[in-house]
N, C-alpha and C positions, 0 to 999 in steps of 0.2 A: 655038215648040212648038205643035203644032196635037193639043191635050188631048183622046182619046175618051174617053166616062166609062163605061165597062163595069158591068152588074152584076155585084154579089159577094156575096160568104156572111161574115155576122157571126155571131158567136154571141153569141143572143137573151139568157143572163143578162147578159154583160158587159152589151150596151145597155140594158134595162131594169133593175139591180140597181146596176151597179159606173160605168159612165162619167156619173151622174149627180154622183158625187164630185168630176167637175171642173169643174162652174159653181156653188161655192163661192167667192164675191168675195172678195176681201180679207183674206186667212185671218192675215194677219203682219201686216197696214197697222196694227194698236196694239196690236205683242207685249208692249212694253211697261208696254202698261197695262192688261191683260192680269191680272186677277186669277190667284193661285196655287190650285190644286184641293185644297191641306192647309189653306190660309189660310180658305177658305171653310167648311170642313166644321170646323172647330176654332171658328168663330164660329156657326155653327148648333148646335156641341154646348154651346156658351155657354150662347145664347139658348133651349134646351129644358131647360139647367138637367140634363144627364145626362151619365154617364160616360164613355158610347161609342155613337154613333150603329149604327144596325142599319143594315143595306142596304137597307131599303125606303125609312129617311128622308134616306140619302145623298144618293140618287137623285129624289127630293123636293126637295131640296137645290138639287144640281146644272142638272138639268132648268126650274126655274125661273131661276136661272143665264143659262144658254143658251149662253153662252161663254166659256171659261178656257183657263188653260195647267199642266200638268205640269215635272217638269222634263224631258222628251225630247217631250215634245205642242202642238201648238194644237187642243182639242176645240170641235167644233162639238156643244152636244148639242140634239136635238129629239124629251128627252124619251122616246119609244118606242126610240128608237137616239141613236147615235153614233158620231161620226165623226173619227178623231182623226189629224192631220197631222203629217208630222215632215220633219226635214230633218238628224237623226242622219248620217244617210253623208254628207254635204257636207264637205269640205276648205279650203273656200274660207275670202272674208273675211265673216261671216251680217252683220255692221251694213252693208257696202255691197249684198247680194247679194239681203237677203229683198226688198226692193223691185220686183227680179225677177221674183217668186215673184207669179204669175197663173195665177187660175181662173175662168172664164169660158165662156161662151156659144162665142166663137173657139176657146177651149183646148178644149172638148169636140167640137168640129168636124175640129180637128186628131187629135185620138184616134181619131176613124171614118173619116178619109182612112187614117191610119197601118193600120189593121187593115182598110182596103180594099185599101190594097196590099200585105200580107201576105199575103191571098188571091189577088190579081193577078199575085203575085209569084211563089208558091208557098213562101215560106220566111218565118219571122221572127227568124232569126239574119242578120247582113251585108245588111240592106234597104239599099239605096239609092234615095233619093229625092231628083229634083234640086228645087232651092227652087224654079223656074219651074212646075216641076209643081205642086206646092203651091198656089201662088200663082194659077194657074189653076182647080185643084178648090173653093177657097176664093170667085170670083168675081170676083177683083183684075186688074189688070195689072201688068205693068214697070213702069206712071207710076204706081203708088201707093206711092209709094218706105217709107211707114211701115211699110207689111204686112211689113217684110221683118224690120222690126226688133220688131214683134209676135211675131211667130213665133220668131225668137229667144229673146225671153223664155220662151215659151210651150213651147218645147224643152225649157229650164234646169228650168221650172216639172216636167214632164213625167216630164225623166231624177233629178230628185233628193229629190222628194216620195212619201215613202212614205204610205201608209194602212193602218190599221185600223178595220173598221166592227163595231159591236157590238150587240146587238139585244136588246130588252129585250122582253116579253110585254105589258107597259103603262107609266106613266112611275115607278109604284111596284111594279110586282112585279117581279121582278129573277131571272127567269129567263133567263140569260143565254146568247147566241148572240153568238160572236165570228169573225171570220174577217181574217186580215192578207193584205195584197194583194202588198203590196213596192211596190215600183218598177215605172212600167209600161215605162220605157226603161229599154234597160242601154248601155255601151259606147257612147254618143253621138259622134260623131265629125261635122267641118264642114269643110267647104270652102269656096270662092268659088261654087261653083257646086250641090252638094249637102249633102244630111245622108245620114251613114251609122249606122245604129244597129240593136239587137237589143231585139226586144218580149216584155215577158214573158208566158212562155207560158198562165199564169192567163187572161190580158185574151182571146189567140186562143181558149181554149175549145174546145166543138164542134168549130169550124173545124179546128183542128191533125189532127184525123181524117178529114177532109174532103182535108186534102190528106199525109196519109200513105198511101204506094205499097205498102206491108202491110198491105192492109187484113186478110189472115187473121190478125192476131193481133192486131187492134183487140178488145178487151172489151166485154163483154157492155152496161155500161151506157157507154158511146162520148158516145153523143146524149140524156144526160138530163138535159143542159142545152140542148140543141136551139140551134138554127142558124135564119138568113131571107136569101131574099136582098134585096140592099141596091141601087138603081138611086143610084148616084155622084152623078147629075148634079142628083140634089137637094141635094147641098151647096153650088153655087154660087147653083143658085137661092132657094136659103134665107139668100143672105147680108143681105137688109133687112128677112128676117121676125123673130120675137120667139123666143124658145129655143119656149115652148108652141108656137108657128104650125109 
């Protein structure tokens, strides 16, 4: 496959607000151990010697913390916000499968090919993308026979990790901003030769009115989330730089 890398149109919130959620390391590697977020807060109202903790010392709490689980969560918090991961709609087996479950530097790279060729494609229901293709945007060859089963993971991770990111006004005042993303693949489907799947329409943004053929009945605020275009071919060239470079 002899890969041309077109520029596209991403929509600028997803990139700067929301695909920063997938180079999150290690989110399950010690669910386990993994303190509970009642356990915590029931030993801090211990140790203040009170009834019932207020939401400012929750969050006091918590935020020093930095990492727990709910029962339906893995939260990351840092304090100002948070960020909490789930893997609820899974059917599978979760003790053989969270292992799976990557986020990374790769896993955010795959997100910006996905929604480049959403734009290339014109559509983000039924995308087909063959793994070659991938594998080439990415900076790989055929001979680097691991990338195939990265990306793999990195699907699984993709199609079945939902988020919700919550926003706080400081790490004590608890003016809260919440927003739930979902899932950003739906209907994942594989072959020998491609992936087929459907992106959710959150993640397109902007772009989804960029590539709607009505544009007269687009809304007044369409673009206020604003759109850039994106040149492709810095994602292969970006494959031995650091996520900041």
């Amino acid at each position: 496959m002899n890969l041309t890398f077109p520029v596209v149109k991403i929509d600028r919130t997803t990139i700067t607000e929301i695909l920063p959620i997938f180079i999150n390391k290690g989110i399950f590697s010690n669910y386990d151990g993994l303190p509970e977020r009642a356990d915590l807060l029931n030993k801090y109202r211990e140790e203040l010697n009170v009834s019932e903790l207020t939401k400012e010392q929750e969050r006091e709490c918590l935020s020093k913390v930095g990492e727990y689980k709910t029962n339906k969560y893995v939260v990351r918090d840092y304090g100002s916000y948070l960020i909490a991961f789930s893997l609820n709609a899974y059917n599978g087996n979760l003790s053989d499968d969270l292992q799976r479950v990557r986020l990374n530097k790769l896993g955010h790279k795959i997100a910006v090919l996905i929604l480049s060729e959403v734009y290339n494609q014109g559509k983000w229901t039924d995308l087909e993308i063959p793994k070659q293709k991938i594998v080439e945007y990415l900076g790989y060859t055929s001979n680097d026979r691991h990338i195939y089963r990265d990306i793999s993971d990195l699907m699984f991770s993709l199609r079945w990790l939902d988020y919700q990111i919550i926003e706080y006004k400081n790490n004590v005042k608890v003016q809260k901003k919440s927003s739930t993303t979902g899932n950003f693949i739906y209907n994942l489907m594989e072959d020998s030769k491609s992936y087929t799947l459907c992106i959710n329409k959150f993640f397109v943004g902007s772009v989804a009115y960029v590539l709607n053929n009505g544009r007269n009945k687009i809304p007044a605020n369409a673009f206020s989330r604003g759109y850039f275009d994106y040149p492709t071919a810095l994602l292969p060239l970006a494959k031995d730089y650091s996520q900041g470079a």
